[in-house]
C-alpha positions as a Markdown table, in Angstrom:
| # | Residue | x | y | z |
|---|---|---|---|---|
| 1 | Unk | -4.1 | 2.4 | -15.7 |
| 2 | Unk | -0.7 | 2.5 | -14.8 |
| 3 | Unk | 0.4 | 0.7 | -11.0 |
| 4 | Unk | 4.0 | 1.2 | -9.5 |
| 5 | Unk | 5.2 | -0.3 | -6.4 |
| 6 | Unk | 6.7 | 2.1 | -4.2 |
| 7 | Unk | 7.6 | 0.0 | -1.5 |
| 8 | Unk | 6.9 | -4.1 | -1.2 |
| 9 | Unk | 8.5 | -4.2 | 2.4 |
| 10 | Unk | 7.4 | -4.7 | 5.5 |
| 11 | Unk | 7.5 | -2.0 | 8.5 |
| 12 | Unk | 11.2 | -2.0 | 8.7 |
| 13 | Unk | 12.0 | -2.6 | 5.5 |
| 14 | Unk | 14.8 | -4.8 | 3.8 |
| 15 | Unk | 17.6 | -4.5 | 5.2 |
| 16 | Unk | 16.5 | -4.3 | 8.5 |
| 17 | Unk | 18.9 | -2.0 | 10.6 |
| 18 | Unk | 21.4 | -4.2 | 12.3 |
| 19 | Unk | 20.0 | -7.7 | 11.0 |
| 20 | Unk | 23.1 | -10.2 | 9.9 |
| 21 | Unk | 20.8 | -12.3 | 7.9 |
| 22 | Unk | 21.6 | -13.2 | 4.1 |
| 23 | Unk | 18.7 | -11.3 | 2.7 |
| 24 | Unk | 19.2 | -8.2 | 4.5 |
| 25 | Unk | 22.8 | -8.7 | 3.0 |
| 26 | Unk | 21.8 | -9.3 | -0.4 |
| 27 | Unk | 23.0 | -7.8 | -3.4 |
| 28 | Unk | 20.1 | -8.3 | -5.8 |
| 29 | Unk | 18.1 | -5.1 | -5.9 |
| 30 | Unk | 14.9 | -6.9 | -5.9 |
| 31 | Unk | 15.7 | -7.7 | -2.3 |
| 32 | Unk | 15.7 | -3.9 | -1.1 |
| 33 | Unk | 12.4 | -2.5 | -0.1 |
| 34 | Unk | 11.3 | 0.3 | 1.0 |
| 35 | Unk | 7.6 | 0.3 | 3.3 |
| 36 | Unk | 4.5 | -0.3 | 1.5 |
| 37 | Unk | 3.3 | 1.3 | -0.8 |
| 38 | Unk | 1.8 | 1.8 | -4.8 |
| 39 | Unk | 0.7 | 4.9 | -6.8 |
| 40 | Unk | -2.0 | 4.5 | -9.1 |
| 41 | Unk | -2.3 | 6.5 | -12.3 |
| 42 | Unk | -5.6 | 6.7 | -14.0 |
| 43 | Unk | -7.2 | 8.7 | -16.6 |
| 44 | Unk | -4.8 | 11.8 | -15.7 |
| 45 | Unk | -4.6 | 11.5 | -12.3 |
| 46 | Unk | -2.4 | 10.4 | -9.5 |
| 47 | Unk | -4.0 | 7.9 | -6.6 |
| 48 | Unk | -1.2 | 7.2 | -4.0 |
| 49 | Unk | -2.4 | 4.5 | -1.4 |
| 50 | Unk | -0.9 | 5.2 | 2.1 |
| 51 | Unk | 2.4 | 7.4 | 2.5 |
| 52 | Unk | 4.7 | 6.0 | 4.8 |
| 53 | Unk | 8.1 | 7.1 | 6.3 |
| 54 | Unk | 9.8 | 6.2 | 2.8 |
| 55 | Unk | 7.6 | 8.8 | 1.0 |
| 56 | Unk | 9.7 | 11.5 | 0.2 |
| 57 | Unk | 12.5 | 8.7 | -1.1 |
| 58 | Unk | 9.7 | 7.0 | -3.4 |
| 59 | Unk | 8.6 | 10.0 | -5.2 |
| 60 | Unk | 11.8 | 11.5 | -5.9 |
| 61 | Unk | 12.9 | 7.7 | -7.2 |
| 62 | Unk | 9.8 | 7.3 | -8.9 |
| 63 | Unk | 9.7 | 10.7 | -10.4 |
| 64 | Unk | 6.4 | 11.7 | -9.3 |
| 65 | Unk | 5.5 | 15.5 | -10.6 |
| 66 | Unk | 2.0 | 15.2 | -9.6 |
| 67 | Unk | -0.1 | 14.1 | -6.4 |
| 68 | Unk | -4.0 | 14.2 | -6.4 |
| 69 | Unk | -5.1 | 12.0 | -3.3 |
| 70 | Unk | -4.1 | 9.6 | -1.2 |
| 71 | Unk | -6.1 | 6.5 | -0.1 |
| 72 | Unk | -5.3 | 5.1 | 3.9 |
| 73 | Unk | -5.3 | 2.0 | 4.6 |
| 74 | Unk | -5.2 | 2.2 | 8.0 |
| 75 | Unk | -3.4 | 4.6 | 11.1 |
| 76 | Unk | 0.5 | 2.4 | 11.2 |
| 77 | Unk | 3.4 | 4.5 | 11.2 |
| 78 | Unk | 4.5 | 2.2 | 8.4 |
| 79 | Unk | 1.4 | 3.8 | 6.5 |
| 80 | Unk | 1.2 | 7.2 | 7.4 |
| 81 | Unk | 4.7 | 8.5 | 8.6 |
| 82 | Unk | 5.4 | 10.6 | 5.6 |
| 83 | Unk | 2.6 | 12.8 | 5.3 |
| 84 | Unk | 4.4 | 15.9 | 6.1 |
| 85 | Unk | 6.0 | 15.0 | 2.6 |
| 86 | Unk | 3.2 | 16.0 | 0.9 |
| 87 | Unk | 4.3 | 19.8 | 1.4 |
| 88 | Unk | 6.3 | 19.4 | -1.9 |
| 89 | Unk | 3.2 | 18.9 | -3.8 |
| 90 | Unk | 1.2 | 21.9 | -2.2 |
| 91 | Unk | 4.2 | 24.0 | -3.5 |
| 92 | Unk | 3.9 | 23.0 | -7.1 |
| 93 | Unk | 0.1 | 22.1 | -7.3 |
| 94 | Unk | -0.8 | 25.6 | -5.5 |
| 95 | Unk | -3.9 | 23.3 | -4.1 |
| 96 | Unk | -4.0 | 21.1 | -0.8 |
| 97 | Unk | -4.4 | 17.5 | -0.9 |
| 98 | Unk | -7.2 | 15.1 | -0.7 |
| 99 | Unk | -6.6 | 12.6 | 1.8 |
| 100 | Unk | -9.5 | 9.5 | 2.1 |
| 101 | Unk | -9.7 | 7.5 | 5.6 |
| 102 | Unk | -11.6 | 6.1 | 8.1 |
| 103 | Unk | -12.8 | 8.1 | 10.7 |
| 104 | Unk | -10.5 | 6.2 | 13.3 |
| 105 | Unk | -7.3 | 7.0 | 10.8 |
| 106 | Unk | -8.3 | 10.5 | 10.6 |
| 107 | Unk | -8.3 | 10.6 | 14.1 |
| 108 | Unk | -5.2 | 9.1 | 14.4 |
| 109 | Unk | -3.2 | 11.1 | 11.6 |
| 110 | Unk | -5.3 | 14.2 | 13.6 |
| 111 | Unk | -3.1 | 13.3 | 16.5 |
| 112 | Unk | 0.3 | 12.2 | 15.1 |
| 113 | Unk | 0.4 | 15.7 | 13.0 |
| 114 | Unk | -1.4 | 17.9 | 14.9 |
| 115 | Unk | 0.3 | 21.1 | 14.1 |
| 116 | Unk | -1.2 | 20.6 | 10.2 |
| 117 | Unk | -4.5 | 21.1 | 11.8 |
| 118 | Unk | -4.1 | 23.5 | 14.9 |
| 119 | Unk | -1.9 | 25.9 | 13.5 |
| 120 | Unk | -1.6 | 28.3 | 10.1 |
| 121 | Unk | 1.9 | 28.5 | 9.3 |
| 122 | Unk | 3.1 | 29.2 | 5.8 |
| 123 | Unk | 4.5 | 25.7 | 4.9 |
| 124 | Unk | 2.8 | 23.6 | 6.6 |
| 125 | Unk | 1.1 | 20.4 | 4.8 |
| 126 | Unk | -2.2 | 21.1 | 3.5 |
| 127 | Unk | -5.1 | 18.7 | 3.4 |
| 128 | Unk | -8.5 | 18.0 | 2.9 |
| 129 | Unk | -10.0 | 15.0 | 5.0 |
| 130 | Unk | -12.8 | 13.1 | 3.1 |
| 131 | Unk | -14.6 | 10.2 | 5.4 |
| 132 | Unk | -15.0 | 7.2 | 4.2 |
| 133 | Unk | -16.6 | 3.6 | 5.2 |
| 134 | Unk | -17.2 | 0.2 | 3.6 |
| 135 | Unk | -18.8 | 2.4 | 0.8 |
| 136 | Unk | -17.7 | 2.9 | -2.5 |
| 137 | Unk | -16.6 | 6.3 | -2.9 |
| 138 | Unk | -15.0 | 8.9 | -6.1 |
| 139 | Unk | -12.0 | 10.5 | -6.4 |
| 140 | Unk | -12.5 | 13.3 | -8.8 |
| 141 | Unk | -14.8 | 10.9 | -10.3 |
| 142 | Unk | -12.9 | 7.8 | -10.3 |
| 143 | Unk | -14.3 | 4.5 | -8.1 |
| 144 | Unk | -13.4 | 3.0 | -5.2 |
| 145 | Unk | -14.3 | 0.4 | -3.7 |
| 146 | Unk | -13.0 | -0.3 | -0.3 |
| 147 | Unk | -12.6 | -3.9 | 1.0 |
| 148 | Unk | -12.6 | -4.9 | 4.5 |
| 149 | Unk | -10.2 | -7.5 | 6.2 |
| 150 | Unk | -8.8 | -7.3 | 9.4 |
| 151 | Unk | -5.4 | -7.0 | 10.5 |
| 152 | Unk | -5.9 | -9.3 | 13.4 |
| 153 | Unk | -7.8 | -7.1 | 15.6 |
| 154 | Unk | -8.0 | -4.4 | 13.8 |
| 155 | Unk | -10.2 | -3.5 | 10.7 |
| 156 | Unk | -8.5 | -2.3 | 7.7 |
| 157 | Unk | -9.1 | -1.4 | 4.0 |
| 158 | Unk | -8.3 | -2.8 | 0.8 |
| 159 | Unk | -9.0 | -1.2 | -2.4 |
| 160 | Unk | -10.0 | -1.9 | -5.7 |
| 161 | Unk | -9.8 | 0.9 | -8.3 |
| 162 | Unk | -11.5 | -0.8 | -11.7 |
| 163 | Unk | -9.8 | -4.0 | -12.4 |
| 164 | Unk | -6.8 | -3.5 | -9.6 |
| 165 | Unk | -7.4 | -5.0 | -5.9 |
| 166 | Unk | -4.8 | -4.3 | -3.2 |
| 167 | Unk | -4.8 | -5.7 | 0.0 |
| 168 | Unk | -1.9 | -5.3 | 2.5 |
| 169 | Unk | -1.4 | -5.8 | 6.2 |
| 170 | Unk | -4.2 | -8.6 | 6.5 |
| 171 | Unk | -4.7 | -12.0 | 7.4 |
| 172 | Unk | -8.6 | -12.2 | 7.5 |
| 173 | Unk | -11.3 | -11.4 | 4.7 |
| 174 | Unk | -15.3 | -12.6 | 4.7 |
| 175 | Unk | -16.7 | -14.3 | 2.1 |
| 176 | Unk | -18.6 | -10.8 | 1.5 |
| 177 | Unk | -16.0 | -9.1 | 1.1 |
| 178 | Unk | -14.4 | -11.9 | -1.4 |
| 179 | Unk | -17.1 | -11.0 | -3.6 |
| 180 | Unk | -15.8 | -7.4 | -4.4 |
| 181 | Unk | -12.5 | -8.6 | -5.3 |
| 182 | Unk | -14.2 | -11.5 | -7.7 |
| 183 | Unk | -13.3 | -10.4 | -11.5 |
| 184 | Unk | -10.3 | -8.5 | -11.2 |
| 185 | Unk | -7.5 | -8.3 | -14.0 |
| 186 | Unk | -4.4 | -7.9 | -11.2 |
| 187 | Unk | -4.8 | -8.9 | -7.4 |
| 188 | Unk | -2.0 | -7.9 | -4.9 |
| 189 | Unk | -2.1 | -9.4 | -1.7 |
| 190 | Unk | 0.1 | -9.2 | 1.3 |
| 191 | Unk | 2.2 | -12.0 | 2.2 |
| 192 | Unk | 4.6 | -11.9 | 5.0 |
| 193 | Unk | 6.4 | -15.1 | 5.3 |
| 194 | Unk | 6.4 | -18.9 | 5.6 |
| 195 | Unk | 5.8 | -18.6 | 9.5 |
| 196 | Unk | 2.4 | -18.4 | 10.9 |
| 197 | Unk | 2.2 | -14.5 | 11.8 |
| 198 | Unk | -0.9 | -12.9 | 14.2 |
| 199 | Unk | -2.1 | -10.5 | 11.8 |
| 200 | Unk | -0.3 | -10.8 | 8.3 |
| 201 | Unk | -0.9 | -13.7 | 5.7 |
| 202 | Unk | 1.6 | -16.6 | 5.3 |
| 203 | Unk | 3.0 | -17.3 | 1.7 |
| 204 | Unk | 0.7 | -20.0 | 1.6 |
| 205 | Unk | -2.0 | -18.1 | 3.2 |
| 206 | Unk | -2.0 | -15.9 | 0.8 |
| 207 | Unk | -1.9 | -18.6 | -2.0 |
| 208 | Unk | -5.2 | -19.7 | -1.0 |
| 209 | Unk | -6.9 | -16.3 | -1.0 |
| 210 | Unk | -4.8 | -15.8 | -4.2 |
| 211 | Unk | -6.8 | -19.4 | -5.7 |
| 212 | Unk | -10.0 | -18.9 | -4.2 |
| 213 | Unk | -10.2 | -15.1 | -6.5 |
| 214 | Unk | -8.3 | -16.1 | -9.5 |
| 215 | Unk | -7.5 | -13.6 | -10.9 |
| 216 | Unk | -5.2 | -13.5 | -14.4 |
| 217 | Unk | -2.2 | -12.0 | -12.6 |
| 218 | Unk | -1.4 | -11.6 | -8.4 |
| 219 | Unk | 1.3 | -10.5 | -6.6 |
| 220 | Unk | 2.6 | -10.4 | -3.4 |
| 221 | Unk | 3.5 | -7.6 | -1.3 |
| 222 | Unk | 4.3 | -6.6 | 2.3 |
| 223 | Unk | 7.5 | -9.1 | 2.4 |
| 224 | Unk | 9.4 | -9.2 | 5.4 |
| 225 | Unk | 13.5 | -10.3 | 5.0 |
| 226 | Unk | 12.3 | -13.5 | 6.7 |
| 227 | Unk | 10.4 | -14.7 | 3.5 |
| 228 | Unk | 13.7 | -15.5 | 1.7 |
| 229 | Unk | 15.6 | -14.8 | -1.5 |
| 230 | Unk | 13.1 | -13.0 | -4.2 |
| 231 | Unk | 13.9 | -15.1 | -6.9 |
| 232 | Unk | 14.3 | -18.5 | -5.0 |
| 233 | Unk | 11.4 | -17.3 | -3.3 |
| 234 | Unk | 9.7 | -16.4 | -6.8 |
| 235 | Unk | 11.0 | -19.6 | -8.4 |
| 236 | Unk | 8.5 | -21.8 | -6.1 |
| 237 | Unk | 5.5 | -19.7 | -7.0 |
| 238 | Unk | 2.2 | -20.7 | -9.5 |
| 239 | Unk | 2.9 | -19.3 | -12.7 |
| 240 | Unk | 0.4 | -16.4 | -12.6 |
| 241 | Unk | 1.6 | -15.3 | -9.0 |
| 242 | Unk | 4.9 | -13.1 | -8.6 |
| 243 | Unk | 6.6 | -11.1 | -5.7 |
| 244 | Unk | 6.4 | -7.7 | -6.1 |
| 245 | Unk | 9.3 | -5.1 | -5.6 |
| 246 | Unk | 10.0 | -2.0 | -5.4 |
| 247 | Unk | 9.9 | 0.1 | -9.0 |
| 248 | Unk | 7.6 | -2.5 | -10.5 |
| 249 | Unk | 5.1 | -0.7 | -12.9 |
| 250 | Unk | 2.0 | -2.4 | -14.6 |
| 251 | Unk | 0.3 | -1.6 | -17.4 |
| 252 | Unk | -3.7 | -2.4 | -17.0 |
């Protein structure tokens, strides 16, 4: 399994338009991000989870030639804006899309791109909506297993996909849902910044969640400009925790 980070930022992204602030004015690339989100590839095929506005820039910098699903984690323009995107790939592929959400997001992504759905235009995106729930589910015969945590008020889903778990936009899990993420080889976990936040983690927030799985290897992701410096930031972190940014790629 192969894991690249697309985008580690949060829903504006570093730099932030207009922001004065050292970070957003940062020369280290590591400090640049682009919205959340990673592609998956496993046995052959491409898994993207969520496509936000930064889509079309991530796949051309990421040279992506080949799109099979993609996994929602929920309905936020930050997760979903770039689905029109996907047009490139019907082109090529000569085959729509599979696209895996909650009813709600489906709803919602019915809504914010309606024409893909009401009209038949030559062009347009083409998808093909599969439910899911808290189940586990295939994707051409790979495993998921969703997770559930709430983004303050609103639930959302994690994923794990064999020994990968990612979890973004969060700042509640159960103990149930703990359990699925128990035993796996790389745990990425959103972390927002040092300040108490309504529905994202803290650094140390996420630390704790980060302890209490223990896995060999976590990173954080969803890092707004307000977390600091990535490598002062990184240089205060356990040894088997790291910030994520944007063109990392794992090996699993």
């Amino acid at each position: 399994m192969k894991v690249t980070f697309l985008g580690t930022g949060t829903s504006q992204g570093i730099p932030v338009i207009a922001c004065q602030c050292p970070v957003c004015h940062s020369a280290n690339p590591r400090d640049k991000r682009l919205r959340t989100s990673v592609l998956v590839e496993i046995d052959g095929r491409n898994i993207l989870i969520d496509s936000g506005p930064d889509f079309r820039q991530q796949m051309l910098g990421a040279h992506v030639q080949k799109l099979d699903a993609i996994l929602f984690t929920h309905e936020h323009r930050d997760h979903i804006a770039g689905l029109d995107d996907i047009r490139a790939f019907n082109y090529i592929q000569q085959k729509s899309i599979d696209l895996y959400a909650e009813e709600r997001v489906q709803l919602a992504i019915k809504q914010e791109f309606a024409y893909i759905f009401e009209q038949k235009y030559p062009g347009l995106p083409q998808v093909s909506m599969h439910l899911i729930d808290n189940d586990p589910f295939d994707v051409n015969g790979i495993r998921i297993i969703p997770i559930r945590v709430m983004h303050m008020h609103l639930p959302i889903l994690g994923f794990r996909i064999g020994g990968f778990t990612y979890i973004t936009d969060a700042n509640y899990i159960t103990e149930d849902e703990k359990i699925k993420v128990l035993g796996s080889k790389c745990f990425v976990l959103n972390g927002l910044r040092k300040q108490k936040h309504i529905s994202h983690y803290t650094l140390d927030e996420a630390l704790e969640l980060i302890r209490a799985i223990d896995a060999p290897k976590s990173y954080i992701t969803h890092i707004s400009h307000q977390l600091g410096f990535h490598n002062e930031i990184e240089a205060e972190l356990p040894q088997n925790v790291m910030l994520a940014y944007d063109g990392l790629e794992l090996e699993l």
